[in-house]
C-alpha positions in Angstrom: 0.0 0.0 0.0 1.0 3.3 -0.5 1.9 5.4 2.3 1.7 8.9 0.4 -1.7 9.3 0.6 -2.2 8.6 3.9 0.3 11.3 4.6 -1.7 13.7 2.6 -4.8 12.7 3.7 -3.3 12.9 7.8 -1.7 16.5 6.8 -5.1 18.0 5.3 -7.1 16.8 8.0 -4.7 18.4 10.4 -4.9 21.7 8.2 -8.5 21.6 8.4 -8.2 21.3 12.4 -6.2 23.8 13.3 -8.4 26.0 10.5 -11.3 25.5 12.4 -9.6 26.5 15.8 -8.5 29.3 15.0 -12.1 30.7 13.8 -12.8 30.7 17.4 -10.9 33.4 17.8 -13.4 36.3 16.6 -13.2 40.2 16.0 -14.0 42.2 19.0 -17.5 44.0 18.4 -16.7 47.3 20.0 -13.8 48.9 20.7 -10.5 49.5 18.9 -7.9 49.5 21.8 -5.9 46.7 23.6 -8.5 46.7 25.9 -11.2 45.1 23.8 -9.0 42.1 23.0 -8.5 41.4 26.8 -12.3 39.5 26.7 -10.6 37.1 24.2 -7.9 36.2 26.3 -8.8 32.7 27.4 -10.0 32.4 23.9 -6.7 33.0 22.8 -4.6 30.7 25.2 -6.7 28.1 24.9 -6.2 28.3 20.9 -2.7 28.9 21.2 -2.5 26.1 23.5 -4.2 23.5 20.6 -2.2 24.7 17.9 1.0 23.8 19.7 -0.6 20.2 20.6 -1.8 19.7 16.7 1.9 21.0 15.8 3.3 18.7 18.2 1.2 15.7 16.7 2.4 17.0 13.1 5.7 16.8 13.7 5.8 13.1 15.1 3.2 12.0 12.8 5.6 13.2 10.0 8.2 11.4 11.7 6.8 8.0 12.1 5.5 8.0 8.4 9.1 9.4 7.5 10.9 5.9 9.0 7.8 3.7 7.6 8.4 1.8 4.4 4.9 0.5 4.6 1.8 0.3 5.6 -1.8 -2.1 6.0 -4.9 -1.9 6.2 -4.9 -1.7 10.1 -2.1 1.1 9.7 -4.9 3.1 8.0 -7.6 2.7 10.8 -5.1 3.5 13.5 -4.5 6.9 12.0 -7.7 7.2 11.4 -8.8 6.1 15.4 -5.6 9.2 15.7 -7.2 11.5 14.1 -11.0 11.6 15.2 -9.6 12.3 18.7 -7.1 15.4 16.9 -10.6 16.3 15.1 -12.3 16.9 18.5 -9.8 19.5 19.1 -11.6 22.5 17.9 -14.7 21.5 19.7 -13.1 21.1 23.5 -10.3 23.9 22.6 -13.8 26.4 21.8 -15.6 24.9 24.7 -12.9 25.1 27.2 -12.3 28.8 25.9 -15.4 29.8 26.4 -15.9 28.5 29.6 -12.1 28.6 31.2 -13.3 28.6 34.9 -15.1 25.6 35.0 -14.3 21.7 35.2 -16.5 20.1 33.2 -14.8 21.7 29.7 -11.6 21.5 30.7 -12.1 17.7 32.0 -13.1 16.9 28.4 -10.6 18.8 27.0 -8.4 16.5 29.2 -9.6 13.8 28.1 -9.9 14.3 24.9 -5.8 15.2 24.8 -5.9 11.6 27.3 -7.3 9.6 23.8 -5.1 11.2 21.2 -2.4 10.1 23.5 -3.5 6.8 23.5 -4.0 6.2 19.5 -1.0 7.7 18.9 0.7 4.6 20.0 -1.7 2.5 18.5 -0.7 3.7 15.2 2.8 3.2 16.0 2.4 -0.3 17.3 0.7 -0.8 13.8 3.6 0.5 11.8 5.7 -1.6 13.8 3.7 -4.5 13.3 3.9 -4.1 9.5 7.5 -2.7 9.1 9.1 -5.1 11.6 10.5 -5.6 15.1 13.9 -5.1 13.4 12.9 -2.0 11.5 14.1 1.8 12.1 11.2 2.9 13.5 11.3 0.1 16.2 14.8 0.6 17.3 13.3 4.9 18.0 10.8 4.6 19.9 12.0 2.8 22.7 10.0 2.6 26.2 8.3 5.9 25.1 8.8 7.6 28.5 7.3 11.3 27.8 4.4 9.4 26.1 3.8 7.5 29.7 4.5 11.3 31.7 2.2 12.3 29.3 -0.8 10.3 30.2 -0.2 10.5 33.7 -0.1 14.4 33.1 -3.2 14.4 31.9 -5.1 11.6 34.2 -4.5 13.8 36.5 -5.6 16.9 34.6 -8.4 15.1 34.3 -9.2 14.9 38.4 -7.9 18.1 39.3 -10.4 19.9 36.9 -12.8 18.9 39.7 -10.7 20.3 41.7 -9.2 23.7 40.4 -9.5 23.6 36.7 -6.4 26.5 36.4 -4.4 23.6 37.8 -5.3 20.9 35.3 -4.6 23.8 32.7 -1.2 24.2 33.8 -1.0 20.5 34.1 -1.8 20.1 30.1 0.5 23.2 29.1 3.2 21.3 31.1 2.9 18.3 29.3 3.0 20.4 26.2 6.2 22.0 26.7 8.2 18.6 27.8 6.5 17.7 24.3 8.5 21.1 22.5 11.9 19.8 23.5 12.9 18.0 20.2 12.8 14.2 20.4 15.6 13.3 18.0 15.2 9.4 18.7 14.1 8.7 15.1 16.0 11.9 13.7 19.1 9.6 15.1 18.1 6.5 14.1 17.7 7.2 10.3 21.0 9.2 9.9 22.6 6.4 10.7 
């Protein structure tokens, strides 16, 4: 199977995400100073904080199909499992905006960043599976330690929403910025 159009099919659906987030952000009615965007603050953290998460999930995506020779059938529904939870993304980035203060959004929001964290290494067990134990990719990824830090992070985003839901926020931006220090296990792995 060709791998191509999975990759363009995976890149234009992220496109289309991060499109649609970013329409969130909307004109203020009245007023022409700084003061008038201060209203859309949350709005805009909360957006800035998706697009970094869809970026981060670009990039690695791009890696994984870089170091993949091939792919299956059950290749293609992983990605796709990947990317309904990276399509929910506008709707709990909006939701959570909108309503910053409050647990319930940014729970889901959570747990919505909890489930693309778990396809992700679905879809890489997949392209494992059909590229080999022995294969580049496999000899990457190792024990995947920021991927496990990652799904703690946001388990417990998760319950302290209930709690404070400013903590679980920091909790998700946290796990975002371990996420922006560059992982060059694959980067390593196919220069050699």
């Amino acid at each position: 199977m060709e791998k191509g159009r999975l990759e363009a099919f995976s890149d234009g659906v992220i496109a289309v995400i991060i499109t649609i987030m970013v329409l969130e952000l909307k004109v203020p009615q009245h007023g022409t100073d700084i003061a008038a965007l201060l209203p859309l603050l949350p709005v805009f953290l909360s957006y800035v904080l998706s697009f970094i998460y869809v970026g981060i999930y670009w990039n690695n995506h791009h890696h994984l199909f870089f170091t993949a020779k091939k792919i299956s059938g059950r290749v293609m529904w992983a990605n796709l499992h990947f990317l309904f939870w990276l399509s929910l993304f506008p709707f709990v980035t909006g939701w959570m905006s909108e309503n910053h203060a409050d647990a319930v959004p940014t729970a889901l929001y959570g747990f919505v960043l909890f489930m693309a964290a778990l396809a992700f290494p679905i879809l890489l067990r997949q392209l494992i599976a059909v590229n080999g134990s022995d294969s580049k990719l496999a000899h990457a990824v190792g024990n995947d330690l920021k991927g496990k830090v990652s799904l703690l992070g946001y388990a417990l985003g998760i319950g302290l929403a209930f709690v404070q839901p400013w903590i679980a926020d920091v909790l998700y931006a946290a796990v975002a910025m371990m996420w922006l220090v560059p992982d060059t296990r694959i980067e390593k792995v196919v220069s050699e």
